[in-house]
N, C-alpha and C positions, 0 to 999 in steps of 0.2 A: 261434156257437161253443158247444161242448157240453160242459156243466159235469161235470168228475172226479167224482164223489163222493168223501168221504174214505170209509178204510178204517173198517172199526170195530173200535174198540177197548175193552178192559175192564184195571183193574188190581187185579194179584194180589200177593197178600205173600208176601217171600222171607223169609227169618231166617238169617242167617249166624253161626254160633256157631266159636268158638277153645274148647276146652275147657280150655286152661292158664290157671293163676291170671296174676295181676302181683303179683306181693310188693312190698308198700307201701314195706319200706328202701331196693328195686333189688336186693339181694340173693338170689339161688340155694341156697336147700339144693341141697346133691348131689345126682344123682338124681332131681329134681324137674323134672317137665316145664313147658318154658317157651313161650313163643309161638312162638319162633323152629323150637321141635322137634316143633311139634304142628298138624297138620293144620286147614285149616278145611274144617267143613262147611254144606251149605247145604239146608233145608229149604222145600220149593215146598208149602206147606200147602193148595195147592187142588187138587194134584195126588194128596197124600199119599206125595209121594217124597223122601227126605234121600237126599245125594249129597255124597260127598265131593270139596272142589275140587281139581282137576287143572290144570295148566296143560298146553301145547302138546306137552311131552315125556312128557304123562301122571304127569308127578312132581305130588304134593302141595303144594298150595300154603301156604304157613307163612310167620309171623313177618308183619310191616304188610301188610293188605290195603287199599287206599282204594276207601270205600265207592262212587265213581263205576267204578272197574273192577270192583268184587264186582258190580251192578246191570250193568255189560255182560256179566261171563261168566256172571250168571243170565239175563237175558234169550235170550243165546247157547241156554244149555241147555235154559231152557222152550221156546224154540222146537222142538228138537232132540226133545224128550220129547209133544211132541204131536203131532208128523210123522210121529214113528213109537208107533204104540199099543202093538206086544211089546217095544219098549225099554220105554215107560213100565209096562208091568206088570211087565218082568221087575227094575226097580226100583224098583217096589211092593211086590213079592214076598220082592226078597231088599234089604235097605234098607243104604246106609252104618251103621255103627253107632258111636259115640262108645264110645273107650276111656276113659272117665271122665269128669265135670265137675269142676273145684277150684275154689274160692273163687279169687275174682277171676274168673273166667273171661269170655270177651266175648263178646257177643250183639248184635248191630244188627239192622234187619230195612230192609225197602226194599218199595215198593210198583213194581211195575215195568208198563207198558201192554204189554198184548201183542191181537195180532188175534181179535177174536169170530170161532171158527170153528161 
């Protein structure tokens, strides 16, 4: 019988940032963006491409992300971004851009395995 090889693999760091604060009372100033109203974005720092996240209707994703689905829809997209090279330059080129960072605001990051091409 003849042995598979596995595939190879390397892993890369994603950073997923909320740019809204959490206000320590639970409390909302007016006007003041909160999780719930503020996009996540996600930066693939080996790629050098920040992307804001999208779900399936291309709407913004916002308010609780769990860090096991943020690691699938980045894997989803690194793959997506290396398959195709004028996607990933042309969001190299032109980057998601953060309307602000506030105090509190959330950052996680994720090492995620993708295939040595």
């Amino acid at each position: 019988m003849k042995k598979v090889p596995k595939p190879k693999v390397k892993n890369v760091l994603v950073v997923f940032i909320n740019p809204a604060g959490v206000q320590q009372d639970g409390s909302v100033p007016e006007g003041m963006p909160t999780r719930e109203t503020q996009a996540w974005f996600v930066y693939f720092a080996s790629l050098g491409v920040i992307l804001q996240a999208v779900n399936r209707n291309n709407e913004p994703i916002m308010g609780y992300w769990d860090i096991a689905d943020a690691g699938a829809w980045a894997s989803s997209m690194y793959a997506q971004l290396v398959a195709d090279p004028e996607y990933q330059a042309e969001c190299r080129n032109n980057p998601a851009t953060l309307p602000a960072v506030w105090d509190g605001y959330k950052m996680m990051s994720r090492s995620i395995p993708v295939p040595i091409v």
